[in-house]
C-alpha positions in Angstrom: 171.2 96.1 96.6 167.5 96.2 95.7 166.3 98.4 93.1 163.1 100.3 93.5 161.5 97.8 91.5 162.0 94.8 93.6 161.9 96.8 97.0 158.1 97.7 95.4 157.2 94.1 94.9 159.0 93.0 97.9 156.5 91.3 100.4 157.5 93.3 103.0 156.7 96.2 101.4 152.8 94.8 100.6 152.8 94.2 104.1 153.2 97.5 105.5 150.8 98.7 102.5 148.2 96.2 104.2 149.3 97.2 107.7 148.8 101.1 107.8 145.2 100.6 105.3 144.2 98.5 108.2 145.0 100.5 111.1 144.0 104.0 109.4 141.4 103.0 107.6 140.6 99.6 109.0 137.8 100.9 111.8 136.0 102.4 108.8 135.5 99.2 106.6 134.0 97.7 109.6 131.6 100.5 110.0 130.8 100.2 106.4 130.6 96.5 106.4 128.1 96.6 109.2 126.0 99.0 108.5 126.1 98.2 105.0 125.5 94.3 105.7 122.3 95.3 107.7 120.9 97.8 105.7 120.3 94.6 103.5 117.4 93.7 104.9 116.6 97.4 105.6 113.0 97.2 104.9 112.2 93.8 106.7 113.5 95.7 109.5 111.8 98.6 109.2 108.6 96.9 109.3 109.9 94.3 112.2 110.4 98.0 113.9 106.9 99.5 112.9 104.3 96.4 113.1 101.6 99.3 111.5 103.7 99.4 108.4 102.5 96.0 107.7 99.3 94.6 106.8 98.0 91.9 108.5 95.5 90.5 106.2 95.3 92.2 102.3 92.4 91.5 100.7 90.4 93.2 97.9 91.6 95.7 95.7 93.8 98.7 95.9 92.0 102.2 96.4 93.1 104.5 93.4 96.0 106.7 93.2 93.4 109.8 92.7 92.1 108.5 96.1 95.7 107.9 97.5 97.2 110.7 96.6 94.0 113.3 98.3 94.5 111.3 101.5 98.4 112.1 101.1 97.6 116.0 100.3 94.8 116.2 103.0 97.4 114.8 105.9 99.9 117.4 104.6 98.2 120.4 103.0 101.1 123.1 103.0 103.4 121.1 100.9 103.3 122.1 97.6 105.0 120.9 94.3 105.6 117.3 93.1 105.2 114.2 94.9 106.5 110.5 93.7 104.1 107.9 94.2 106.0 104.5 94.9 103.7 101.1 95.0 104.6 98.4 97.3 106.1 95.1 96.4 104.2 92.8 98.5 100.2 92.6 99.3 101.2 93.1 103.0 103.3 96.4 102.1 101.9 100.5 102.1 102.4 102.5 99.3 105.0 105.4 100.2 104.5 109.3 98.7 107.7 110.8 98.4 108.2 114.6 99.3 111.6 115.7 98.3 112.5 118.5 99.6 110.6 119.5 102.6 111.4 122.6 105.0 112.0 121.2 107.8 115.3 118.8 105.9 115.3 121.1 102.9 119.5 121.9 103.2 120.3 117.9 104.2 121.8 116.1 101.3 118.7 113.7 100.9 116.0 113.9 103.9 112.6 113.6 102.1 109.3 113.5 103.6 108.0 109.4 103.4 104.3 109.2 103.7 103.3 105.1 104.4 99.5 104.8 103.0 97.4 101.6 103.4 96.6 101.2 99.8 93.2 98.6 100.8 91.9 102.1 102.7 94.0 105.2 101.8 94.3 106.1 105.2 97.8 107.7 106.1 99.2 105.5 108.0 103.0 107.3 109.2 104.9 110.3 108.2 108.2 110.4 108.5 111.5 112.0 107.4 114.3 110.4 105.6 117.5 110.1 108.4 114.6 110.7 111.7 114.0 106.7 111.5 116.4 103.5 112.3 117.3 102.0 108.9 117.3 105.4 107.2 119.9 106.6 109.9 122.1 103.3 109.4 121.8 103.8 105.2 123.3 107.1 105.9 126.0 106.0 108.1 126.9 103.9 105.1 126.7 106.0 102.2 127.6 109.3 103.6 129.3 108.5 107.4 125.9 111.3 108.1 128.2 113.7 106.7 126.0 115.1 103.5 128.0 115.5 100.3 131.9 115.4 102.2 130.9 112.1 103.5 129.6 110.8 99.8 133.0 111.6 98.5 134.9 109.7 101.3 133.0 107.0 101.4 133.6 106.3 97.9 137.6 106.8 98.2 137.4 104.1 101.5 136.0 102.3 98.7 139.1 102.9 96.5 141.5 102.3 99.7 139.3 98.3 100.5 140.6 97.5 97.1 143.5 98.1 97.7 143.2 96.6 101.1 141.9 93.1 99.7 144.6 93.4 97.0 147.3 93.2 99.3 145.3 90.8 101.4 145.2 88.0 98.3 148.7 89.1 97.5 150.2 88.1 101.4 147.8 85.6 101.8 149.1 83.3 98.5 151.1 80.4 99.8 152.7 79.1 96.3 150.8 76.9 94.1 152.8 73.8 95.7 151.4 75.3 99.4 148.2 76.0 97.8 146.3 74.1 100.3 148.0 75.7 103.3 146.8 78.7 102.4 142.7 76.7 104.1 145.1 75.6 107.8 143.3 76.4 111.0 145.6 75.5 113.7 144.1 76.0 117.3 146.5 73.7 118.9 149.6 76.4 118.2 147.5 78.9 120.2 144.7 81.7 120.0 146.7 84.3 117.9 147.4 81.6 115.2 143.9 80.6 115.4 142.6 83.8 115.1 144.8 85.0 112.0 144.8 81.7 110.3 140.4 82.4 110.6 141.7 86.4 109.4 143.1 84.7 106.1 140.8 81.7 105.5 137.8 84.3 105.8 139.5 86.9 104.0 140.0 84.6 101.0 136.7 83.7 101.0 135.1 87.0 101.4 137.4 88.8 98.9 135.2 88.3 95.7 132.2 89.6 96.8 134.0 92.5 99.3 135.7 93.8 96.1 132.3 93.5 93.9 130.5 95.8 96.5 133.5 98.2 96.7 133.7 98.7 93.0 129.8 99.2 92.5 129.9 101.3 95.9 133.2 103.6 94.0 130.2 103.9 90.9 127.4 104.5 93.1 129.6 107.5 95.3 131.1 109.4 92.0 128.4 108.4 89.3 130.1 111.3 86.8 133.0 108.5 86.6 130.3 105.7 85.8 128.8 107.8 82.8 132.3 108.8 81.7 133.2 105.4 81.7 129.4 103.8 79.6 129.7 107.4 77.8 126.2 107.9 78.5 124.2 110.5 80.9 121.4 109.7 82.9 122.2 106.7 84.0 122.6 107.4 87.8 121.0 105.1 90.5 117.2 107.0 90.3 118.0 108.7 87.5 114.9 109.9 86.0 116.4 110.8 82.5 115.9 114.3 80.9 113.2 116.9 82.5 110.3 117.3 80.4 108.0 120.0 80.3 104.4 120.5 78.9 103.6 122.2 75.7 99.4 121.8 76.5 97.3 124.6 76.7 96.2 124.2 80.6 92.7 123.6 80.6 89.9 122.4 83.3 90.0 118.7 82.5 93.3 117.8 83.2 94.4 113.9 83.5 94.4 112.4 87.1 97.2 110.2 88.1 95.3 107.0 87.4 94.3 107.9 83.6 98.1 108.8 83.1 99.6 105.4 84.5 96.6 103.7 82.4 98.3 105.7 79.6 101.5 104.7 80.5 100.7 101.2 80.4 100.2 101.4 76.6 103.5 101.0 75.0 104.1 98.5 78.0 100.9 96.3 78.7 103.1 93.6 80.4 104.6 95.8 82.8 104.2 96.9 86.3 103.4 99.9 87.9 105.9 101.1 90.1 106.2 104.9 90.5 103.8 108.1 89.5 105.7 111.2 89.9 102.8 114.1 89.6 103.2 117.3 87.5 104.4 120.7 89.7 103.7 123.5 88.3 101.4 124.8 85.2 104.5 123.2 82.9 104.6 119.9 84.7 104.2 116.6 83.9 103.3 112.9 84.9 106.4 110.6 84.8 105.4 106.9 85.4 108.3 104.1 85.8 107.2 101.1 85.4 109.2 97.6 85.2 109.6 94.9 82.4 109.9 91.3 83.1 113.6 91.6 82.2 114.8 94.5 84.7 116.9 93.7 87.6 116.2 96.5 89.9 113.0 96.5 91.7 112.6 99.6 92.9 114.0 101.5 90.8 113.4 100.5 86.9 114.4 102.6 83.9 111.3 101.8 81.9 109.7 105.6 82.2 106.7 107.4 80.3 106.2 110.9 80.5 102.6 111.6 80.1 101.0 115.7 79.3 98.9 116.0 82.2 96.7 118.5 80.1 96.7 116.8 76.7 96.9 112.9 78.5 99.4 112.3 75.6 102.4 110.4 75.8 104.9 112.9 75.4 108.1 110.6 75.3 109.1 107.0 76.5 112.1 105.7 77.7 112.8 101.9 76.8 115.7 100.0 78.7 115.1 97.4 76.1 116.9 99.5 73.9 120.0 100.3 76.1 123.4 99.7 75.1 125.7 97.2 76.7 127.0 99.7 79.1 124.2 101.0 79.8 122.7 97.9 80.6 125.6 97.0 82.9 125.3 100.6 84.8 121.7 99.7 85.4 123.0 96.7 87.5 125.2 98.9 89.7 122.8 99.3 92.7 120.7 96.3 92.8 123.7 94.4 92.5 125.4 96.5 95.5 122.1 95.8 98.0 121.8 92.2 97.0 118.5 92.9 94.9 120.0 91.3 91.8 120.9 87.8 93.8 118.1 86.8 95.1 117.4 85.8 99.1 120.9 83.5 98.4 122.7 86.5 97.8 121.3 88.7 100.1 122.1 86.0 102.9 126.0 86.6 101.0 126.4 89.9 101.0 125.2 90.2 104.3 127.9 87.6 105.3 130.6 89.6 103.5 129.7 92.6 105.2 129.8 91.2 108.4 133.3 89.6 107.7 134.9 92.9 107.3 134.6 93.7 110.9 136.0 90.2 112.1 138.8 91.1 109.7 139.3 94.7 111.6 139.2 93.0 114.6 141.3 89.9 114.1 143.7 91.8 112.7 143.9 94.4 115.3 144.3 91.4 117.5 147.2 90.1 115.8 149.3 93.7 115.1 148.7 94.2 119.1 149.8 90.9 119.7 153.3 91.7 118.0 153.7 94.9 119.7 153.3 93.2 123.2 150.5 94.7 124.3 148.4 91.4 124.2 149.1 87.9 125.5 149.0 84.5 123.2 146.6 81.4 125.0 145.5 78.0 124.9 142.7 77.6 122.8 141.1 75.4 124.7 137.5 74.2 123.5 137.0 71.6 126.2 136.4 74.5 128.8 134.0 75.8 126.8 131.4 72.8 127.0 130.0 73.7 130.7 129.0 77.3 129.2 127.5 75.7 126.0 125.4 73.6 128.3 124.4 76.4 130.3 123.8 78.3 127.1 121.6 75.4 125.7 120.2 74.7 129.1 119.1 78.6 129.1 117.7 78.2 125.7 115.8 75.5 126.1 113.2 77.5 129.0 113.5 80.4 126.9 112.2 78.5 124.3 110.1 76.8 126.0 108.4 80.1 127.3 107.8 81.1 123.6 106.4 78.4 122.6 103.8 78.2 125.2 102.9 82.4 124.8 102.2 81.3 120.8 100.5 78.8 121.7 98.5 81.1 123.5 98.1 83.7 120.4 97.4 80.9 118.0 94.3 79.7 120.3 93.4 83.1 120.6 93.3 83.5 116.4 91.8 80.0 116.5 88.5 81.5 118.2 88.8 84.5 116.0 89.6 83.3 112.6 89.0 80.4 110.2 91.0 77.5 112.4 92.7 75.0 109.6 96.1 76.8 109.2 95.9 77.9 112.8 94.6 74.8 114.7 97.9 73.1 112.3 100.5 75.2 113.7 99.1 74.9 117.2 99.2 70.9 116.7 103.3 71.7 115.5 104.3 73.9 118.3 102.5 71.4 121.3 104.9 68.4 119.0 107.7 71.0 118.9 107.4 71.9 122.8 107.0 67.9 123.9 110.6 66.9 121.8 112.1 70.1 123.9 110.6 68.4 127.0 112.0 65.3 126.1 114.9 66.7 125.1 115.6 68.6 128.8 114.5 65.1 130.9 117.3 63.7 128.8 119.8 66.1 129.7 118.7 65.9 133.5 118.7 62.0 133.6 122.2 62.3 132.0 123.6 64.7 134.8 122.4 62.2 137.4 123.8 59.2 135.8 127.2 60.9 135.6 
C-alpha cells in the first residue's frame, strides 16, 4: 500500500495536477500568452495603426516644454491639476501629456487621458483615453482580463497556478538521464497525435525558462506589497514615484516654468536624460523630473527623480538609483525584464515566442486529452500531400509580391521627384533587381510544370 507520501510523488498524481491546471486554467494562459506576447511590440503597433503618430521626417530642434505643455492646456482647457510630461524615445516619436484621472474614466482602474504632441511643432496631434485604443485594450486584457482591480488580483494568482503548470510540465516531461535525449523525439510517422504532443513537450521544454521568468515578475508586478515585503523597501512599484513632496515656498509671481525646473534637474545628473516632467497641482505642488542614467534598465520608466520647488526653483530632494540596495536594484528590473525592454530586440523576438507557445501548448494539449476521451480521431501525418498547397501558397505569393513591389516602386519614383534621390533612386534600383529574380524565379516554376 502507498503511503501519502509516495501517492503525492507518484507520476500519476503530477499528471492529473497538470491535467485539471490545463483544462481549468489552460484557456487563460493562452489568453495571457497572446496578448501578452503582442503587447511586446505595443508601441510599434500603435504607430503601424496611427501613421500621424509618427514623424516622417524629424529635423531641427524640439519646441520647449513651456511651449508643449500651453498647446496641451489650450486643446484641453477644463482639465485641471497635474499633468506628466513623457518625451519620446526616438526622433520620429510625439511626446505624450499624461492626464490621470479624467471624468470621463475617473472610476476605471487606470484610463488616463494620452495627449500625442509633435515636439518639432507643438501642435496636438491625438487625444486619447487609456483602454479606448487597440494596444491599450489588449494591455488590459493582459494585466487585468478588463476587469479593474478583481482582474489584477487574478491575473497574478494564473500566474501562481502557470508555475505550477510548467512545474509539473518539466516534472512529466523528464525521460531519465539515460533517456535524456528522448525527451527532443518528433515522431510523425506514429501519427498526428504523437506528432503533435511530442511538439507539446519539445516546445514546452524549451519555452519553460523564460514562461516561468515572466510568470514570476508578472506574480511581483500583480501584488507589488509582496515584492516590497520581500526587498523590505517601499516605493519601489513599477512607476513608483517615491514619497509626495510638497512646497514650503512662499507663492509668488515668478514661479519656475517646466523647462528652468528640468534644466535644474539636470544638475546633480548632467549625463542624464530627460524623460518625464510631472507639473506642480495646486499652490503646494511641485515639479518632479525623472530622468535616466546610463546604467538604468528601464526606459520608460527610470528611478532617477528630482523634485524641484516650483516657487523657489530649488531642488528640494533627489532620488539616486545609484544608491539602491541590491534588492532594490533587482525590483527595478521586474518590469522591463517582464516586457522584454531589458533584452534587447533578441529578447523581445523571445519573449514574444514564449508567449505565443503557451497557446500552442493549450491547444496541443487539448488536442491530445480529447484524443484519449474519443472524441477526436488519430491520422497520417502525411507531408507529401501538403506540397501541391505549398506551391499554390508560393505560387500566390509570388503575384502578391510581385504586386507590391511594383506599387513601391511607384511611391519610391514618386519621392524620387519630390525628395533628394540617392537613397531613393538606390532602393528603386533594389526592388526592379528584387522583382526580375521573382520573374525569373516564376518562368522557372512554369517551365518546370511543363517539363513534368
Amino acid at each position: 500500500m502507498k503511503t501519502p507520501i509516495k501517492l503525492m510523488l507518484a507520476r500519476a498524481t503530477w499528471l492529473k495536477v497538470h491535467l485539471y491546471l490545463a483544462l481549468g486554467a489552460g484557456f487563460f494562459f493562452a489568453l495571457m500568452g497572446l496578448t501578452g506576447s503582442i503587447s511586446v511590440y505595443r508601441e510599434e503597433l500603435d504607430e503601424l495603426l496611427n501613421p500621424k503618430l509618427v514623424i516622417d521626417e524629424p529635423q531641427g530642434n524640439y519646441q520647449t516644454l513651456d511651449r508643449i505643455m500651453a498647446s496641451v492646456r489650450a486643446a484641453h482647457p477644463d482639465r485641471y491639476g497635474s499633468w506628466t510630461v513623457e518625451m519620446p524615445r526616438l526622433p520620429s516619436g510625439m511626446i505624450t501629456a499624461w492626464y490621470d484621472k479624467p471624468k470621463e474614466t475617473f472610476f476605471e482602474l487606470h484610463a488616463p487621458l494620452m495627449v500625442s504632441v509633435n515636439p518639432y511643432t507643438a501642435e496636438v496631434i491625438a487625444s486619447r483615453f487609456w483602454g479606448q485604443t487597440v494596444t491599450t485594450w489588449l494591455l488590459d486584457l493582459h494585466t487585468q482580463l478588463n476587469l479593474g482591480r478583481q482582474g489584477w488580483n487574478g491575473v497574478g494568482v494564473l500566474g501562481v497556478l502557470l508555475m505550477i503548470s510548467i512545474g509539473t510540465g518539466l516534472y512529466l516531461w523528464w525521460p531519465g538521464i539515460k533517456e535524456l535525449w528522448s525527451g527532443f523525439k518528433i515522431r510523425h510517422h506514429a501519427g498526428m497525435m504523437q506528432w503533435v504532443f511530442d511538439l507539446h513537450r519539445v516546445i514546452g521544454f524549451f519555452s519553460a525558462l523564460p514562461l516561468l521568468l515572466l510568470s514570476l515578475t508578472g506574480i511581483f508586478l500583480s501584488y507589488p506589497a509582496v515584492m516590497e515585503a520581500v526587498i523590505g523597501s517601499s516605493g519601489m512599484q513599477h512607476g513608483e514615484t517615491g514619497r509626495a513632496l510638497i512646497s514650503t515656498a512662499i507663492p509668488n509671481n515668478h514661479p519656475t516654468g517646466l523647462s528652468a525646473a528640468a534644466f535644474v534637474a539636470q544638475g546633480p545628473f548632467p549625463k542624464a536624460k530627460l524623460r518625464r516632467v510631472t507639473t506642480p497641482a495646486g499652490e503646494t505642488g511641485i515639479y518632479r523630473i525623472n530622468l535616466r542614467q546610463s546604467f538604468e534598465i528601464n526606459q520608460r520608466h527610470p528611478y532617477t527623480t528630482v523634485w524641484v520647488d516650483r516657487w523657489s526653483g530649488q531642488i528640494k530632494e533627489v532620488r539616486n538609483p545609484g544608491g539602491f540596495s541590491s534588492a532594490e536594484t533587482l525590483a527595478t528590473w521586474l518590469w522591463p525584464l517582464h516586457t522584454g525592454e531589458a533584452l534587447g530586440a533578441t529578447g523581445r523576438m523571445a519573449w514574444f515566442v514564449s508567449g505565443q507557445s503557451l497557446f500552442f501548448l493549450y491547444v496541443s494539449g487539448l488536442m491530445r486529452w480529447l484524443y484519449r476521451k474519443g472524441k477526436i480521431k488519430d491520422r497520417e501525418v502525411n507531408f507529401a500531400a501538403l506540397r501541391p498547397f505549398c506551391y499554390r501558397l508560393l505560387k500566390s505569393g509570388y503575384r502578391k509580391g510581385l504586386i507590391l513591389l511594383s506599387v513601391t516602386e511607384l511611391l519610391l519614383q514618386t519621392a524620387i521627384k519630390k525628395s533628394k534621390p540617392t537613397i531613393f533612386q538606390a532602393s528603386a534600383g533594389l526592388l526592379k533587381w528584387i522583382r526580375r529574380v521573382m520573374l525569373n524565379l516564376t518562368n522557372r516554376q512554369k517551365r518546370i510544370g511543363k517539363d513534368s
